[in-house]
C-alpha positions in Angstrom: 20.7 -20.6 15.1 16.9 -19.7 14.4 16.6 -16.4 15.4 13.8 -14.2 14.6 13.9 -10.2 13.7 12.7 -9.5 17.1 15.7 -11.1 18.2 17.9 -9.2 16.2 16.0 -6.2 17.8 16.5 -6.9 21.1 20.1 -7.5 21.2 20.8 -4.2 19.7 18.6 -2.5 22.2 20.2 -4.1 24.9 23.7 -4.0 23.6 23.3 -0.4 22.6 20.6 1.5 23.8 23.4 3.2 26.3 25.0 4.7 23.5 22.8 6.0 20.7 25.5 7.3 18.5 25.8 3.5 18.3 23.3 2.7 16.5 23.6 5.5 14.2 27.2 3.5 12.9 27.2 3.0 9.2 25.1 -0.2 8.6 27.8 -1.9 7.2 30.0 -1.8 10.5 26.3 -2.6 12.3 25.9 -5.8 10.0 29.2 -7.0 10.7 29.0 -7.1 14.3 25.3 -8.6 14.5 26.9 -11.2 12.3 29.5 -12.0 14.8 27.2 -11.8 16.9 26.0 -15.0 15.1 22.8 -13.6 13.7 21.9 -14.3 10.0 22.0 -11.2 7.2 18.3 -11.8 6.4 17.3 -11.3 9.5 19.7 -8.2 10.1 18.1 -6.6 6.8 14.5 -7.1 8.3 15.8 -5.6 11.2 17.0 -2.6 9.5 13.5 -2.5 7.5 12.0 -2.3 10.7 13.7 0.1 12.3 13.3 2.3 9.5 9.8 2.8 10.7 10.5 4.0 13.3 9.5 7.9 14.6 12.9 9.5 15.3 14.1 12.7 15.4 14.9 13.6 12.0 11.8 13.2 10.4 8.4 12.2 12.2 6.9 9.3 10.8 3.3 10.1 9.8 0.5 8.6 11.9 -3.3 9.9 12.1 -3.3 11.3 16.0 -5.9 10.4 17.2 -7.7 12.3 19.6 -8.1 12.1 23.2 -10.2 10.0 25.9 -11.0 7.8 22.7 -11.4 3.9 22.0 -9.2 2.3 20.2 -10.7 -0.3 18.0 -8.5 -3.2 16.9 -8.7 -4.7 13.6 -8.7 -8.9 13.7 -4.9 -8.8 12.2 -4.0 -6.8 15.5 -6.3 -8.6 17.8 -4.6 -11.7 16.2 -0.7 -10.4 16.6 -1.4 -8.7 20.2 -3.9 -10.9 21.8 -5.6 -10.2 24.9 -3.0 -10.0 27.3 -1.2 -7.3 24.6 -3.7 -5.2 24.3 -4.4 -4.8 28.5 -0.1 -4.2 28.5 -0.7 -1.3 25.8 -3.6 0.1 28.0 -2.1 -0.4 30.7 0.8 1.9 29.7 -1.6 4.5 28.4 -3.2 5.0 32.3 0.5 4.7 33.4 0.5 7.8 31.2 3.8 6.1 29.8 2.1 6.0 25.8 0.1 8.1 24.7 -2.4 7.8 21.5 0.5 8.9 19.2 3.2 6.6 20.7 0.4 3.5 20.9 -0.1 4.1 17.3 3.7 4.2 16.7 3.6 0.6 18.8 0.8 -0.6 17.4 2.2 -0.1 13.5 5.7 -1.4 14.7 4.1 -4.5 16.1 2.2 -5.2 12.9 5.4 -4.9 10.7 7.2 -7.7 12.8 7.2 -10.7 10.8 5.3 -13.2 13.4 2.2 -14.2 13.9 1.7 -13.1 17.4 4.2 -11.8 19.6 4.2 -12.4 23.7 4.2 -9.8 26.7 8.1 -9.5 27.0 8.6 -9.1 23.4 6.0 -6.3 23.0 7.7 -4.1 26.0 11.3 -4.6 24.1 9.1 -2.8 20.7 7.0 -0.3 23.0 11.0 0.8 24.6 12.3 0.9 20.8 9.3 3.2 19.5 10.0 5.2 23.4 13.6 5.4 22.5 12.9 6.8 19.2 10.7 9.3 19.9 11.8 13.0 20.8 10.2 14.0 24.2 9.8 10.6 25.1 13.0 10.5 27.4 11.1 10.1 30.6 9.1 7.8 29.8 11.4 5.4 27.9 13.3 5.1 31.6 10.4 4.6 33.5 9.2 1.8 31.4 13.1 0.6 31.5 13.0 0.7 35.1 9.6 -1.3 34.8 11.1 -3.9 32.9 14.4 -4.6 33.8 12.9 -4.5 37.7 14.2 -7.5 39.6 11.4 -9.1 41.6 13.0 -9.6 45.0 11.3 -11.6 47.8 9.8 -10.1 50.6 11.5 -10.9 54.6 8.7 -10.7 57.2 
């Protein structure tokens, strides 16, 4: 099974995001069950890496906050890794009022530690609800971006 770190990310987000204490299991226990899972321990260790990056509530991971009503200016690597359509989603969000220049940056700096070249729209929303769900005082806006995503489009009878 090739399966990438993201991937690893995204099925513990989904399988656990419900029940935080969860994730907070000793990573032995946590390793043993993404391996039945049938993901590979090198890519359960970058997982972990990458999720030690993460803002949480214990200690607040240091990011320059940047100040308000500013551009952000993307360097090539990050044009490169989001692409256009990335960067709109992530600007999008911030008129949705659902990141704001901290959390973008949290995003942003969690995007660039994944281990692909470039990463597409669906995988981007899964890291923007990981920083969300990370972040103390970010509650609200974790579930309204959940609701944005997991959203069922449904067809319309006239």
């Amino acid at each position: 099974m090739k399966e990438t770190v993201i991937d690893v990310l995204m099925y513990m987000l989904e399988t656990y995001m419900d029940d935080y204490k969860t994730l907070e299991l000793d990573q032995d226990v946590l390793h043993a069950s993404l391996s039945d899972a049938g993901f590979e321990s090198r890519e359960i260790k970058k997982a972990f890496d990458w999720l030690q990056g993460l803002p949480n509530m214990n200690m607040r991971t240091k990011i320059n906050s940047p100040c308000k009503n500013t551009y952000r200016y993307y360097i090539p690597e990050e044009n490169s890794k989001l692409g256009d359509k990335g960067k709109s989603f992530i600007m999008f969000l911030e008129q949705l009022k659902i990141l704001d220049a901290e959390s973008r940056e949290h995003v942003i700096d969690r995007v660039m530690a994944l281990d692909s070249a470039e990463i597409d729209i669906e995988q981007l929303k899964w890291v923007v609800l990981m920083v969300l769900f990370n972040m103390p005082g970010k509650e609200e806006k974790f579930y309204l971006l959940e609701e944005l995503v997991f959203e069922k489009s449904f067809e319309r009878v006239h």
